[in-house]
C-alpha positions in Angstrom: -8.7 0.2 -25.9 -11.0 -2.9 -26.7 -10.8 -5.6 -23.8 -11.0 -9.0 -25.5 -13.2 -10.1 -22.7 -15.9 -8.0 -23.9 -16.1 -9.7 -27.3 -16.2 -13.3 -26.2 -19.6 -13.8 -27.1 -19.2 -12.1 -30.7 -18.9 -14.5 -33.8 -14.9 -15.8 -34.5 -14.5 -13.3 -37.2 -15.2 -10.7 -34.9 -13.3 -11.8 -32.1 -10.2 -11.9 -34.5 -10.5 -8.4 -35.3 -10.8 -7.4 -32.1 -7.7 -9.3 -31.2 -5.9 -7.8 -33.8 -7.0 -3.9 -32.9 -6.0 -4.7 -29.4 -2.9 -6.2 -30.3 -1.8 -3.7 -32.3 -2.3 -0.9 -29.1 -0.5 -2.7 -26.9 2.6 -2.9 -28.9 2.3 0.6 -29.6 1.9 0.7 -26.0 4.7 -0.7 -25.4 7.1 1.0 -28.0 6.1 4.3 -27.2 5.8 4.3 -23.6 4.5 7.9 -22.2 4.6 9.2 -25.4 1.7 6.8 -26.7 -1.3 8.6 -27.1 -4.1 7.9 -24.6 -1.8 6.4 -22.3 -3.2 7.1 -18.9 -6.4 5.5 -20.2 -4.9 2.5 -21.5 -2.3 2.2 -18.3 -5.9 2.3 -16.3 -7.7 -0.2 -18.2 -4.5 -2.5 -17.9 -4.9 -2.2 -14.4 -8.1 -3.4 -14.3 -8.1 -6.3 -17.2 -6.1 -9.2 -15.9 -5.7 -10.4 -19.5 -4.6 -7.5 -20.9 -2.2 -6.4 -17.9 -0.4 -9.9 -18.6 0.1 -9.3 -22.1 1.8 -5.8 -21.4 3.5 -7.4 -18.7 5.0 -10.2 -21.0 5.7 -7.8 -24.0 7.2 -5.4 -21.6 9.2 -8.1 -20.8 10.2 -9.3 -24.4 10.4 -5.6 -25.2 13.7 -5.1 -22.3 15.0 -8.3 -23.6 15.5 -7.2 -27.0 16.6 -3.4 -26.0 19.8 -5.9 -24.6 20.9 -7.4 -27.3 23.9 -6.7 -30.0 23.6 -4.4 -32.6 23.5 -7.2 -35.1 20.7 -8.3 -32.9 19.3 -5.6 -32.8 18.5 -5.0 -36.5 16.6 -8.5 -36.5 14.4 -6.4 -33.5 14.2 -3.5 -35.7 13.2 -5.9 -38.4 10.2 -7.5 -36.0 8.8 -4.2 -35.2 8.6 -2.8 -38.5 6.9 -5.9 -40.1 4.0 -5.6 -42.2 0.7 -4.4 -40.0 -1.0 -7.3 -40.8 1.8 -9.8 -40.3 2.9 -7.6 -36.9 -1.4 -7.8 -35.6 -1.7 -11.6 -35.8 2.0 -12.5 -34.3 0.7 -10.1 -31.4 -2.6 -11.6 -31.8 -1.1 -15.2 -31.1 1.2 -14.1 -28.2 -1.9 -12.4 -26.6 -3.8 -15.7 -26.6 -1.5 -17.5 -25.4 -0.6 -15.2 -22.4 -4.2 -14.8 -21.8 -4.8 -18.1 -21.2 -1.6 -19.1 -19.2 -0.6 -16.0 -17.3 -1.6 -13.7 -15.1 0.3 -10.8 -12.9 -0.5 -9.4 -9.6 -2.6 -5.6 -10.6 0.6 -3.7 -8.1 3.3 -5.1 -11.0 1.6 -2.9 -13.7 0.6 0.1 -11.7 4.0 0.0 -9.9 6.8 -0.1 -12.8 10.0 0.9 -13.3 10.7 3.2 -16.9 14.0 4.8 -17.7 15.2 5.1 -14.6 12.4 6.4 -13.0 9.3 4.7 -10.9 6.0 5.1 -11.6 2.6 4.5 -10.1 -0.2 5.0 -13.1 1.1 8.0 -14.7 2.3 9.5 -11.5 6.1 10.0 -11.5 7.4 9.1 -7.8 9.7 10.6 -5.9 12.9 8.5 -4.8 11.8 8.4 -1.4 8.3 6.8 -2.6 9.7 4.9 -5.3 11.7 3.1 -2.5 8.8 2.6 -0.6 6.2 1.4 -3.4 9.1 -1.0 -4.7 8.3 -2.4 -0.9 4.6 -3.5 -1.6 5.2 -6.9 -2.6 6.4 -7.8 0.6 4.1 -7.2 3.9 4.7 -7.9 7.1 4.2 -11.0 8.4 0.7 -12.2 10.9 1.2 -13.4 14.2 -2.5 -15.6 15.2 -2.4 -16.7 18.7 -5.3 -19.1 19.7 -5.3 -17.2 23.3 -5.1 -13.8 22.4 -8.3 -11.8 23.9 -9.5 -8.1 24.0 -7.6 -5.8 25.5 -8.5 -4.6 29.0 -7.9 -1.0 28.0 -9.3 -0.3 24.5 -7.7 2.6 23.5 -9.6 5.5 22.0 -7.3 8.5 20.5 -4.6 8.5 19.3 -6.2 6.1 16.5 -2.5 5.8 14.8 1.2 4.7 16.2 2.4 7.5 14.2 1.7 10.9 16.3 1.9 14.7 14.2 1.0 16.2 17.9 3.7 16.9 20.1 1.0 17.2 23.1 -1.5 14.4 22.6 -4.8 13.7 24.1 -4.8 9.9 25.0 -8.5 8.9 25.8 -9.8 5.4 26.6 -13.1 3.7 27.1 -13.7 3.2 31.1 -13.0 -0.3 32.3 -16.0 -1.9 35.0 -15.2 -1.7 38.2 -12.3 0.5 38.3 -11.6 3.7 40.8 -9.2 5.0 39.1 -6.5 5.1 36.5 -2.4 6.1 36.2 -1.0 6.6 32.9 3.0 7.4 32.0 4.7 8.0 29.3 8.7 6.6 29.0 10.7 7.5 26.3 12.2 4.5 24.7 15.1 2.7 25.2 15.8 4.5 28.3 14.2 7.6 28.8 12.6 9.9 31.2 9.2 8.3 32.7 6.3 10.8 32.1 3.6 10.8 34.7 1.0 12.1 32.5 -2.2 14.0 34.2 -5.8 12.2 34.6 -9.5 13.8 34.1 -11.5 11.0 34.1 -10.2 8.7 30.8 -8.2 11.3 29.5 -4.4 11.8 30.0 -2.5 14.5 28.5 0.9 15.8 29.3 2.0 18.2 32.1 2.5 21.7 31.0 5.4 22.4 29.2 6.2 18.6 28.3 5.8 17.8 24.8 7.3 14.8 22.4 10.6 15.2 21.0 10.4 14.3 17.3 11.9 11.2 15.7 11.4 9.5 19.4 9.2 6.5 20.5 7.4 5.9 23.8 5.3 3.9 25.7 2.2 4.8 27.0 1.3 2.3 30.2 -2.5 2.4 31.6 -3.0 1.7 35.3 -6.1 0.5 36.3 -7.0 1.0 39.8 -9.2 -1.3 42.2 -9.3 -1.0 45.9 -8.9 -4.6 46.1 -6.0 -4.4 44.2 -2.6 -4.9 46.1 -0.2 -2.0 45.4 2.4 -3.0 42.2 -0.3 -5.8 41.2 -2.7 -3.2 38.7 -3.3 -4.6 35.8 -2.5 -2.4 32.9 -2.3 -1.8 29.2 1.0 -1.2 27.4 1.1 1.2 23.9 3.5 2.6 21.4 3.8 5.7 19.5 6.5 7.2 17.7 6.3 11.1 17.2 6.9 11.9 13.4 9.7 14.1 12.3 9.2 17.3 10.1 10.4 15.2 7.1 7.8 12.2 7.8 4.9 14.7 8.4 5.8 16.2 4.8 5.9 12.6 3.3 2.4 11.8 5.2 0.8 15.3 3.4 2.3 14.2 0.0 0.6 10.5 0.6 -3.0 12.1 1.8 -2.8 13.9 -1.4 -1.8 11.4 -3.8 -3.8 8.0 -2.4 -6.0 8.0 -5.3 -3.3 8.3 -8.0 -0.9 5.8 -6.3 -2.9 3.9 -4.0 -0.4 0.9 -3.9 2.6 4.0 -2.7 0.6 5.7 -0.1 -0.7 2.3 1.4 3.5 1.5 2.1 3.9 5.5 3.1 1.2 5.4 5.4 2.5 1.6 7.2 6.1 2.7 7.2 4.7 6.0 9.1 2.4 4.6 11.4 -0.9 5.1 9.9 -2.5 2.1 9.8 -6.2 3.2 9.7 -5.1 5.2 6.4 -3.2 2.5 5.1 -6.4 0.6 5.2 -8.3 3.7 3.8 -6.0 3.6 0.7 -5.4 -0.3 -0.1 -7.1 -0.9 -3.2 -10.3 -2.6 -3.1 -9.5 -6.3 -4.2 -10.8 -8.7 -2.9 -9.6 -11.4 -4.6 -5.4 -10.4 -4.9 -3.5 -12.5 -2.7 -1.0 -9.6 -1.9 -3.8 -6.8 -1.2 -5.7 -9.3 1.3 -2.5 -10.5 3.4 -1.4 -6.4 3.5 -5.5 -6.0 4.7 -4.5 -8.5 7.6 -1.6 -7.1 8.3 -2.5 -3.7 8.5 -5.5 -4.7 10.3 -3.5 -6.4 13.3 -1.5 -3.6 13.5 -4.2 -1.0 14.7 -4.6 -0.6 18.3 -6.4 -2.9 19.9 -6.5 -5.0 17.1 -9.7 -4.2 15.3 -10.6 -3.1 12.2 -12.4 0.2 11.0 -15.8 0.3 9.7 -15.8 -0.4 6.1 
């Protein structure tokens, strides 16, 4: 497909046939659907052309409109359509200036669309359970600043995600200065069963025969010991996890494998299963979307301790 930002620079005669050529795809484009010929590549390039994904977005639009009108309506639609090539390329010509110039749309709302019934991302056809999620993207959670906030006093090394596939963890922390000691317990939350988990050094891990029940949460609490400490005044370092069920840890697979082909799904799939670092991984690269920077900070206070990966 022909961007019209390519041919800016080309003489008006030339620019106008360009117009018209791309025109012309994108109302096939949009009649056609899936069926349109070279439509993963044109889906792709609307993805990436602001201008263009407008245009689709506003004829997509206009195209739903008409589908809902009367049938006496619908034969003036019928009549639009079928117009003369010439006299169909310059009314999409004009329509396409006009939205390139005074519109634009978010990149999610053309790789994330709804056809038929179904949802798709690119030319990936979700499942329910990820259509539900992806449908989710425009809306991330909010960010809480605080002014006093300051580093941990545990940083926490593994587990690097809230959402846990190991029923017998290995929780492992950088050593705090001047400390003789640490205490670490797991309780199940709301009220469960307080875990007094075994120490070798910075590493905890759970007694034999223990292990995390599935679908549960917990919260792991770091003691640090000082001899100078009074007993019950420790400071210590409060974490959550939430052990995935067999269900979630099939839905985290599917995501790993399909983050390139739906990146805006598997970033909502990896948040809504506690995977922030892969989350992060699989958020599109764009640095100048609104929605994909305030998901970047979101996703990015959400890690423990509160920092973010290495780019």
């Amino acid at each position: 497909m022909t961007c019209p930002v390519s041919i800016q620079a080309s003489g008006q005669r030339t620019v106008v046939q360009m117009l018209f050529r791309s025109a012309e795809q994108l109302i096939e484009l949009v009649e056609r659907g899936r069926r349109c010929r070279g439509y993963r590549e044109r889906i792709n390039h609307i993805v990436e052309c602001p201008m263009c994904r407008a245009a689709y977005r506003e004829m997509l639009a206009t195209e739903q409109v008409i589908r809902g009108l009367s049938e006496g309506a619908g034969r003036l639609r019928r009549l639009f359509w079928w117009l003369a090539p010439a006299t169909a390329a310059a009314v999409g010509a004009i329509i396409l200036l006009w939205l390139l110039v005074g519109r634009s749309y978010p990149a999610w709302q053309v790789a994330v669309r709804v056809e038929r019934g179904a949802v798709y991302e690119g030319a990936l056809r979700l499942p329910d359970w990820a259509a539900k999620a992806a449908l989710q993207f425009p809306n991330p959670p909010s960010v809480t600043r605080s002014e006093s906030a300051s580093a941990p006093l545990v940083r926490l090394l593994q587990p690097v995600d809230e959402g846990l596939t190991d029923p017998r963890p290995v929780f492992e922390w950088a050593s705090v200065p001047d400390a003789s000691g640490y205490r670490a317990t797991l309780i199940a939350e709301p009220d469960g069963d307080t875990i007094s988990l075994r120490i070798n050094g910075t590493r905890a891990t759970l007694p034999p025969g223990k292990q995390l029940q599935a679908g549960a949460t917990y919260q792991l609490t770091i003691t640090v010991l000082s001899p100078d400490a009074l007993p019950g005044s420790e400071p210590r370092q409060h974490f959550r996890f939430r052990m995935l069920t067999a269900q979630e840890r099939e839905q985290l697979n599917w995501a790993r494998q399909h983050r390139q082909r739906a990146p805006y799904t598997c970033t909502m799939l990896f948040y809504r299963l506690g995977r922030y670092r892969e989350a992060l991984q699989a958020l599109p690269n764009r640095p100048n979307d609104p929605l994909v920077q305030r998901w970047r900070a979101a996703l990015t206070q959400s890690l423990p301790n509160n920092i973010q990966p290495a780019q």
